[in-house]
C-alpha positions in Angstrom: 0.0 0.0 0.0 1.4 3.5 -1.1 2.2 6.0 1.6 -0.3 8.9 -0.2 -3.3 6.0 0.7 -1.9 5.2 4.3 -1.7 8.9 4.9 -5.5 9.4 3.8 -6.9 5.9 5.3 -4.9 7.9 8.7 -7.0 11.2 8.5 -10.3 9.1 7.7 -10.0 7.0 11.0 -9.1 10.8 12.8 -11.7 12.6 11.3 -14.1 9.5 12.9 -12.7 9.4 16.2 -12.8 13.2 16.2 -16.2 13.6 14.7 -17.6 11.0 18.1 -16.1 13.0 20.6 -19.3 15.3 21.2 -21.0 16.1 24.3 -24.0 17.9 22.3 -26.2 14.9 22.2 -26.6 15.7 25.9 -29.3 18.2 24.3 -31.1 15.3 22.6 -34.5 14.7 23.5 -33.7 11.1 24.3 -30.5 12.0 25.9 -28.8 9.5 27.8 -29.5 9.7 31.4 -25.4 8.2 32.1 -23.4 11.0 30.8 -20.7 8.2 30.7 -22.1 6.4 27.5 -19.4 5.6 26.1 -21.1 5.0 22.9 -22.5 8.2 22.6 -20.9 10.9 24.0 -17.5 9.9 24.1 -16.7 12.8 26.7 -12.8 13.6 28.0 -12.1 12.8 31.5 -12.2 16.5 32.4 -16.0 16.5 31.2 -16.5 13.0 32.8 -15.7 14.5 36.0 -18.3 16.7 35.9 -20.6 14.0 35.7 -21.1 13.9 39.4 -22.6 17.1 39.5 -26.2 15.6 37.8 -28.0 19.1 38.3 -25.1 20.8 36.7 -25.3 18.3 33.7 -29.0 18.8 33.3 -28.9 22.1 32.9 -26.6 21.8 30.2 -28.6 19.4 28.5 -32.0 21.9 28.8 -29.8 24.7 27.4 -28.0 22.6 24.4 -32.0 21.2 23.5 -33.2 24.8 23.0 -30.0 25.8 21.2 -30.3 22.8 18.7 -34.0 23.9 17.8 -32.7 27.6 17.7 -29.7 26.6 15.0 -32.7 24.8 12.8 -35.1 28.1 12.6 -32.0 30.2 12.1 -31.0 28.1 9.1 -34.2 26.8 7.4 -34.4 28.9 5.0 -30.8 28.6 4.0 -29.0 26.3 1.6 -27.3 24.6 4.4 -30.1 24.4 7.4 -28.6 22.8 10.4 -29.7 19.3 10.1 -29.2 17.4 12.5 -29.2 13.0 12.5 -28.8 10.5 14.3 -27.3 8.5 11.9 -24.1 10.8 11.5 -21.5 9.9 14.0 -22.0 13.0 15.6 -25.4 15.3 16.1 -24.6 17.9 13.7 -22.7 15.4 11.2 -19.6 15.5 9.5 -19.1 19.6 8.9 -18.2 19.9 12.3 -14.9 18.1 11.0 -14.6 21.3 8.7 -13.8 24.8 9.8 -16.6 26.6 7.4 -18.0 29.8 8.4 -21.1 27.4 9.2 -18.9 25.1 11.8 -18.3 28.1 13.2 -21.9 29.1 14.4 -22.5 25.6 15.4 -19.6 25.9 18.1 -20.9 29.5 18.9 -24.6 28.8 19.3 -23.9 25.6 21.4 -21.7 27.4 23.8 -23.9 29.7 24.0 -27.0 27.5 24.6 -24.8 25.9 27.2 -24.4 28.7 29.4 -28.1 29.9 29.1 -29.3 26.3 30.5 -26.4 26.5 33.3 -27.6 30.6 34.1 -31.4 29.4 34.1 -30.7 26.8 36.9 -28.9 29.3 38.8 -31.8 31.8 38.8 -34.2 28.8 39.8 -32.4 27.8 42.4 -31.1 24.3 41.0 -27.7 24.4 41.2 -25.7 25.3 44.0 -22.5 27.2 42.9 -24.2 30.0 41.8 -27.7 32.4 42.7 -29.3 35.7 42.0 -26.6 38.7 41.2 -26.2 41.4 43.2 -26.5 44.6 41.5 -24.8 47.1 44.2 -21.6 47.8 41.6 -23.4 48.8 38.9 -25.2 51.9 38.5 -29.0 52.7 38.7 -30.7 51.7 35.7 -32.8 54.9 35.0 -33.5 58.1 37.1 -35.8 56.6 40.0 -35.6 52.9 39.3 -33.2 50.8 41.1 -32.1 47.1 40.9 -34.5 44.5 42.7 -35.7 41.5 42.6 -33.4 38.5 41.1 -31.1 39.1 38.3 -29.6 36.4 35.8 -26.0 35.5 37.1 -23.5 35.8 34.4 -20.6 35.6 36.9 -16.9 34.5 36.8 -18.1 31.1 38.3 -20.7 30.7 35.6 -18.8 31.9 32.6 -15.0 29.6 33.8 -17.4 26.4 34.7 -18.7 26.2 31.3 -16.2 27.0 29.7 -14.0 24.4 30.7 -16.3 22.1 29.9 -17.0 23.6 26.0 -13.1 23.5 25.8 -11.9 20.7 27.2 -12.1 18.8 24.0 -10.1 21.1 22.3 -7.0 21.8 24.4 -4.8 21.3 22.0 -2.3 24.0 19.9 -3.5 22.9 16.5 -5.4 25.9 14.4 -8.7 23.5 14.6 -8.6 24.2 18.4 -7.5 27.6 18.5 -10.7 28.2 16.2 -12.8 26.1 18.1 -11.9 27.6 21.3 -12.5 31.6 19.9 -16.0 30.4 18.5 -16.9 29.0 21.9 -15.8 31.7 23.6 -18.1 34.1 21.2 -21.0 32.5 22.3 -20.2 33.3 25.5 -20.4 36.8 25.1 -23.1 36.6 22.9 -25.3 35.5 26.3 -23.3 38.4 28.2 -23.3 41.5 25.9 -26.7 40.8 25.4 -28.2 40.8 28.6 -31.7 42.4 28.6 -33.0 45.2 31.5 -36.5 44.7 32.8 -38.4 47.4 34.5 -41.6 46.8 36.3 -44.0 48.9 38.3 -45.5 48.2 41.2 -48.5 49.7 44.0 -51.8 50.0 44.8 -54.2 50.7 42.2 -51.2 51.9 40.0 -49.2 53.6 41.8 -45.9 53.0 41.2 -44.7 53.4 44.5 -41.7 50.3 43.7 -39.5 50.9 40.8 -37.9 48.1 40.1 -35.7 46.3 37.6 -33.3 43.2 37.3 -31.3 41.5 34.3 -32.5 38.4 32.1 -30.1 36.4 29.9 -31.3 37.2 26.1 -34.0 34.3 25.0 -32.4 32.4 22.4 -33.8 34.2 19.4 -31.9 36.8 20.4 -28.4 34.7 20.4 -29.5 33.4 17.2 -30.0 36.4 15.6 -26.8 37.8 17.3 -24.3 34.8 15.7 -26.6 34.6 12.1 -25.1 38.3 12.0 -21.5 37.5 12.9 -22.0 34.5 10.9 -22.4 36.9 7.9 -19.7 38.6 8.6 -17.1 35.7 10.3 -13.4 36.5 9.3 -11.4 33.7 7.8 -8.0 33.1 9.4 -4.6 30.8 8.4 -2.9 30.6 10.9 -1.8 32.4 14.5 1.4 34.7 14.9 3.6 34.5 18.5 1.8 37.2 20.0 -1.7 35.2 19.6 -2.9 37.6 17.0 -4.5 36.1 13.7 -3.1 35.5 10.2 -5.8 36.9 7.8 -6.7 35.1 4.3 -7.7 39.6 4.0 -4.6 41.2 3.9 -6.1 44.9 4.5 -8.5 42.5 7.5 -8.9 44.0 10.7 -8.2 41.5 13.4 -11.3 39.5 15.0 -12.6 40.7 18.5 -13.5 37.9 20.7 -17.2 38.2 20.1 -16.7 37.1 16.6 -16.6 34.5 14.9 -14.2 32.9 12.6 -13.2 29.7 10.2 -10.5 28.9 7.8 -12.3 27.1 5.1 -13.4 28.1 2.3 -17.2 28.5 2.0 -18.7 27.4 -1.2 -22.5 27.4 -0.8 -23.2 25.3 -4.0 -21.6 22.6 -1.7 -24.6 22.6 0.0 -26.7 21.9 -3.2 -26.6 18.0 -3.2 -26.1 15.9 -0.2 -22.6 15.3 0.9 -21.5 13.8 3.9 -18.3 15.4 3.6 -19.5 18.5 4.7 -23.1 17.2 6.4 -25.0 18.4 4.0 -28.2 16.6 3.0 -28.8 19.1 -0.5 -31.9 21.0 -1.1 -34.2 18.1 -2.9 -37.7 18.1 -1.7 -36.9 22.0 0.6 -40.5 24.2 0.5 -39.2 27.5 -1.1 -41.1 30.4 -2.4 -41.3 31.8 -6.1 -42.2 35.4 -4.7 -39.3 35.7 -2.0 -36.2 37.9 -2.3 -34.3 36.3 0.7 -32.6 33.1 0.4 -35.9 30.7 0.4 -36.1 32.2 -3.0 -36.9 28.9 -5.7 -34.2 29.9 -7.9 -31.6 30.3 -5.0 -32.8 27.3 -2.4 -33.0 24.8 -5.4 -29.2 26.1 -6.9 -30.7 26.8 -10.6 -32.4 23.2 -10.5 -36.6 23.0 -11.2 -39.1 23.3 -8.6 -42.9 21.7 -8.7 -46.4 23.0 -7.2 -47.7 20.5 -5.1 -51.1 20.4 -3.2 -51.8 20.4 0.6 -55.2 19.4 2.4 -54.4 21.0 6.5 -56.7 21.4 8.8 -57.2 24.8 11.0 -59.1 25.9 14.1 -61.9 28.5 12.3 -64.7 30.3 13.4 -63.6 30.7 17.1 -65.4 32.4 20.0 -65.2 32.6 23.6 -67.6 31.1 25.4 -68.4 32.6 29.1 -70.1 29.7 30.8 -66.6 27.9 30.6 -64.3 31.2 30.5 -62.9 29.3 27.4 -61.9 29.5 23.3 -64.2 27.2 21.0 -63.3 26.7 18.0 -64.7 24.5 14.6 -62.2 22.7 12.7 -61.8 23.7 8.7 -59.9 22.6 6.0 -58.1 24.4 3.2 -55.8 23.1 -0.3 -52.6 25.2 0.3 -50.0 25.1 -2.5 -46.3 23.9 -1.4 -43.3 24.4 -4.0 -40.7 22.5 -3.5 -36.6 21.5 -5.0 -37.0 18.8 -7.3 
């Protein structure tokens, strides 16, 4: 056997081990209740050790759920949309073995996610190492209001407790590790620059005698909506320089904060046209689109220049609803309508 084929049969077995080592199916509905499943989750003894701390881990798992569903409605009306199977060797299948732009927002989002299911807990009381923040350091929020009740804690704790977990499987020095570990750390501060302020009022009969507000983590529409924008705009790199900067495919590129995102690959989105498994791609075959939209659902774009067919669609709809006072309830009649779906042939 020639070297050149035992040097590519070498990165195939790498690519597979690397592509199992993935704690995100902890966000699976069906998620394994042993986060020690080896046959799953293939987590690194750092992770493992975490294990003990069950409410910690199921926190994780609540937050990496709602970021899975939140990387599908970013993406389905896109080219590639964040499909996910079990029958990849990994949730989000083999493009998170590339460094795309896309690979990219995966990492971000799911970091991201991670920390939102960790702060929720902490606000409801579930895990231990962390609480309600105290507000006295910062300033009021407006003239006459001041901090009460019980704020989201995006502390020191929070923010070094998950991301040692994130990291841990990519310690390493190699540029797929470097990259991994700057998209993770972007979706941290996705959840922290985007904290929201709310301000209620409260008193008799309207009074507003309490002025009140506290902080909330952003819901996960925001996130989303946050990384699809730095998605847009993700720098590519080649390599790092000594003093940790970044070595830009852009010559005339300004240097990536920490808050963005970056890849090294090439992005080609025809390669998201037909399925490949090289890049987790299932193509656009059988995608609804629309033959009036300017965005990229559009037929033309979502179908990559191939031919699209109107098909018919019997659903059935709650119609002529009222509310009924005897039972302080909605009642409605069930109707049915022919919709038209066009879809990629």
């Amino acid at each position: 056997m020639s070297a050149k084929i035992l040097l590519n049969c070498l990165i195939i077995i790498m690519s597979l081990q690397c592509s199992l080592a993935f704690w995100w199916y902890l966000g699976e509905k069906n998620a394994p209740s042993d986060c020690h499943d080896e046959k799953k989750l293939k987590l690194t003894s750092d992770q493992k050790r975490e294990c003990g701390e069950k409410k910690f881990i199921k926190a994780l798992g609540r937050g990496l759920n709602r970021g899975i569903q939140q990387c599908g409605e970013e993406f389905s009306k896109k080219r590639w949309n964040c499909h996910t199977s079990k029958e990849y060797p990994n949730l989000f299948g083999n493009i998170v073995n590339k460094d795309l732009s896309e690979t990219g927002f995966i990492y971000a989002l799911m970091s991201a996610s991670a920390m939102v299911g960790v702060v929720d807990a902490c606000s409801d009381g579930d895990i231990y190492m962390c609480g309600c923040r105290e507000m006295n350091d910062v300033p009021d929020p407006q003239p006459d209001w001041t901090w009460g009740g019980c704020s989201d804690a995006v502390d020191n704790v929070v923010i070094d407790k998950t991301k040692r977990f994130v990291d841990s499987p990519h310690q390493a020095n190699s540029m797929p590790d470097r990259i991994k570990r700057h998209n993770n750390r972007a979706g941290t501060l996705a959840v922290r620059d985007n904290m929201e302020t709310i301000c209620k009022c409260q008193g008799l009969s309207g009074s507003c005698t309490v002025k009140t507000c506290y902080q909330r983590i952003p819901t996960m529409t925001t996130i989303g909506a946050n990384l699809v924008t730095k998605y847009k705009y993700a720098t590519r790199v080649l390599d790092t320089r000594r003093d940790d900067t970044w070595v830009l495919y852009d010559l005339h590129g300004i240097q990536p904060r920490q808050s963005e995102l970056i890849y090294m690959e090439s992005t080609n989105p025809d390669q998201f046209c037909l399925p490949n498994e090289a890049v987790g791609s299932i193509g656009t075959q059988g995608r609804i689109c629309s033959v009036t939209s300017l965005e990229s659902d559009a037929c033309n774009n979502l179908c990559c220049d191939r031919s699209y067919l109107d098909s018919q669609k019997d659903v059935n709809y709650d119609c002529k609803c009222k509310f009924v006072y005897d039972s302080l309830a909605m009642r409605c009649e069930r109707c049915r309508k022919t919709v038209v779906e066009t879809r990629c042939t």
